[in-house]
C-alpha positions as CSV (number, residue, x, y, z in Angstrom):
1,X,121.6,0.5,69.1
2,X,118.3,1.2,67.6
3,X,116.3,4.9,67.5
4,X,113.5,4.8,70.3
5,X,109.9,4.8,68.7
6,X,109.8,8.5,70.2
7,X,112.9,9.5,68.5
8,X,112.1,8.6,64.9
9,X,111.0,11.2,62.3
10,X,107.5,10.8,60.6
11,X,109.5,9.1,57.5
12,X,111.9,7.1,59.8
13,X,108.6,5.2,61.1
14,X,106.8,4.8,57.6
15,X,110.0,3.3,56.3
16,X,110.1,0.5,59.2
17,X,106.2,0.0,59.3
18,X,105.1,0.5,55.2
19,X,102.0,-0.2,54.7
20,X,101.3,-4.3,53.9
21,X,98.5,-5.5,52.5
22,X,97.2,-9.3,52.5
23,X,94.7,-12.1,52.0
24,X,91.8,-12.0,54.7
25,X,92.9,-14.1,57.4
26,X,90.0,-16.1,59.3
27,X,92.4,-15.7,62.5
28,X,91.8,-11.9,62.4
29,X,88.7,-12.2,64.3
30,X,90.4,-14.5,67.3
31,X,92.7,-11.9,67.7
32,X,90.4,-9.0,68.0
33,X,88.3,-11.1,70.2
34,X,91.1,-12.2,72.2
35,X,92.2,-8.0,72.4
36,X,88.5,-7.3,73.7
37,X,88.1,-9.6,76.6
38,X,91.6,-7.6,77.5
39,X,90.4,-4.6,77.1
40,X,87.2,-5.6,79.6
41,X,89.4,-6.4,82.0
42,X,91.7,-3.4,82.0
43,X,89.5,-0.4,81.4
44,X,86.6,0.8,83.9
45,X,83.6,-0.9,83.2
46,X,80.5,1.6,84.6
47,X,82.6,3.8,81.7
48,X,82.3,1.6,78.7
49,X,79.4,1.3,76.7
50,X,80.7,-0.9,73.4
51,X,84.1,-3.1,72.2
52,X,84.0,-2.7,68.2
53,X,85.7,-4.7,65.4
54,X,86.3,-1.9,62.8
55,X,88.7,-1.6,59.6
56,X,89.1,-3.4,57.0
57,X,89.9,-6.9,58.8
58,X,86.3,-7.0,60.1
59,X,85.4,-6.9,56.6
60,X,84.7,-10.3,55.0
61,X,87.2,-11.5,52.8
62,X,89.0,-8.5,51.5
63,X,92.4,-7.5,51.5
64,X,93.8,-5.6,54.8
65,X,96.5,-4.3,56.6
66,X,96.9,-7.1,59.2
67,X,96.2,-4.7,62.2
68,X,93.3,-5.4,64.1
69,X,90.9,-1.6,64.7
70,X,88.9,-1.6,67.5
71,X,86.6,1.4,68.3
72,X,86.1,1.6,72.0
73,X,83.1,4.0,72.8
74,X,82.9,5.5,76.4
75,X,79.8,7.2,77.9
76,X,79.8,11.0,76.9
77,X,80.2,12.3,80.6
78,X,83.8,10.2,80.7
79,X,87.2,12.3,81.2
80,X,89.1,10.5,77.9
81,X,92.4,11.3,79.5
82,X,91.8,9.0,82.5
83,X,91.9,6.4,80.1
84,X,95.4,6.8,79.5
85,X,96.7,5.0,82.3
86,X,94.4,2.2,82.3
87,X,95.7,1.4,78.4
88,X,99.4,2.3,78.7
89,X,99.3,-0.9,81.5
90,X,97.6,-2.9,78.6
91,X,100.6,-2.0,76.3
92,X,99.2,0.7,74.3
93,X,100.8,4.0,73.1
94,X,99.1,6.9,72.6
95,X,99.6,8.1,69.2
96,X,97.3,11.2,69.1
97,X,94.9,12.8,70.8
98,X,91.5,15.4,70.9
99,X,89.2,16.4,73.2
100,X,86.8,14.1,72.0
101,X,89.2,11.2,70.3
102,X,92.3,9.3,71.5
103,X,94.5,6.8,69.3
104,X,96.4,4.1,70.8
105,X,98.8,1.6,69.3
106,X,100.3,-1.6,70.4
107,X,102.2,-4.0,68.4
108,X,104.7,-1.3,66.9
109,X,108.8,-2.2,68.2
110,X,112.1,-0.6,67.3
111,X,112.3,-3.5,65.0
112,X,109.1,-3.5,63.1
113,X,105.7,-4.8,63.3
114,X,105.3,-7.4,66.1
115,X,103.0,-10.7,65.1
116,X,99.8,-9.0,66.3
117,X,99.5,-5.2,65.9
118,X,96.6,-3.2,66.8
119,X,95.0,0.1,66.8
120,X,92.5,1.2,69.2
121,X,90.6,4.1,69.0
122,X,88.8,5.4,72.0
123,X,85.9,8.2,71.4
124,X,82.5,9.4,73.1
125,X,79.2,7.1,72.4
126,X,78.2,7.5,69.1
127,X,81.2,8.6,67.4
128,X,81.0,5.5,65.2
129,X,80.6,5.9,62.1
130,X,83.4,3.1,61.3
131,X,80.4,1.1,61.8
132,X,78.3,1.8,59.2
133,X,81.0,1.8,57.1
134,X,81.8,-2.1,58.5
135,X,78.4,-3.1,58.0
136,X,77.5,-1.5,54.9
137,X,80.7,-3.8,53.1
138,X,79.6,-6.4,55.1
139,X,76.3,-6.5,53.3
140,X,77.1,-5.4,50.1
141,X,80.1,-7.6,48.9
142,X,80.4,-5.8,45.4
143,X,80.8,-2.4,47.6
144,X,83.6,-4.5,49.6
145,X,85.0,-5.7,46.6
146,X,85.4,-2.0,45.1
147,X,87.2,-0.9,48.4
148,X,89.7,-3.9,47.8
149,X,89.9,-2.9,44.4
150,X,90.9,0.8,45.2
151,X,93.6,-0.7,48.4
152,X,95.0,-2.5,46.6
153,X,95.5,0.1,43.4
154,X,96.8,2.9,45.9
155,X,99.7,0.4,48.2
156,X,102.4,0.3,46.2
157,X,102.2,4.2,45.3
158,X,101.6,4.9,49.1
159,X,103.7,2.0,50.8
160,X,105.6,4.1,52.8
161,X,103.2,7.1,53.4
162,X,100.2,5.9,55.9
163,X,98.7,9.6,55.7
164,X,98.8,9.9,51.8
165,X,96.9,6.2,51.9
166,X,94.3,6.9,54.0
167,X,93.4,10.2,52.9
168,X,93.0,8.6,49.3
169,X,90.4,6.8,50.6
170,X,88.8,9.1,52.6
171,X,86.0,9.6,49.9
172,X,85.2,6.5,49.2
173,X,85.0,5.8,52.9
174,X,83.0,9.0,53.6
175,X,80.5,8.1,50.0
176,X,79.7,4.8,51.4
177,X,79.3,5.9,55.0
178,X,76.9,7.7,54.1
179,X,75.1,5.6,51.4
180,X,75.1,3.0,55.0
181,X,73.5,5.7,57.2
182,X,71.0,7.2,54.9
183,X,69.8,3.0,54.1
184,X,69.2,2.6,58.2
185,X,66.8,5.5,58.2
């Protein structure tokens, strides 16, 4: 019998879920909107204010992880941990949480990565700035082409180390973020 999710070590769970990088898939899009009109129906509606498409497969034709990120923003006066409930019924883990942030995955199994795999992260309005980021690439496919570029030079070294990936991108994500908020004003 297989370790429960819960009972793994850090390293026990990188080993079964490396990171995995492919093509852009077209049907990347149908599954996020397929996840959203979900997510309508299970969460409070007076609460939301906006569904997102973040991450790298919301990118146009770049390599990603094939997990679908959606940023879910909730009106500022919401209690985030009533939101719990409403997304452990819609088969989502909570993986970590603040005061003003809460992660959620679905898709993860004893035995590895399901066929659709998701992260959803759940914030206040206007704690988005995986939107600029989005749209910035979007528009600038030489900018979206240099993020590939850098994913793809950095998975091999940190295949089984999700924390050591994303913090080697954290500048480039942080460089162009800002590059995409100081162009919208």
């Amino acid at each position: 019998m297989s370790k429960k999710l819960s009972e793994m070590s850090l390293e026990e769970l990188w080993q079964l879920f490396p990171i995995i990088l492919t093509e852009h898939k077209a049907y990347w899009r149908e599954w996020y909107i397929e996840e959203e009109t979900k997510l309508k129906e299970a969460l409070p509606a007076d609460q939301m204010v906006r569904i997102s498409h973040i991450g790298s497969t919301a990118i146009k034709g770049i390599w990603a992880k094939p997990i679908i990120d959606i940023l879910a923003e909730v009106a500022v006066d919401s209690d985030l941990q009533s939101f719990k409930e409403y997304l452990a019924a819609a088969g989502y883990l909570c993986m970590s949480e603040s005061s003003r942030r809460l992660s959620f995955n679905k898709g993860y199994t004893e035995n590895g990565f399901a066929e659709k795999v998701y992260h959803l992260h759940l914030r206040m309005e206007g704690d988005n700035d995986e939107l600029y980021f989005r749209d910035y690439l979007n528009l600038h496919p030489e900018a979206a082409r240099e993020y590939e570029k850098l994913k793809l030079g950095l998975w091999k070294q940190y295949e089984y180390n999700r924390d050591g990936y994303t913090e080697a991108k954290t500048e480039f994500v942080k460089n162009y973020t800002l590059k995409a908020k100081s162009d919208r004003s």
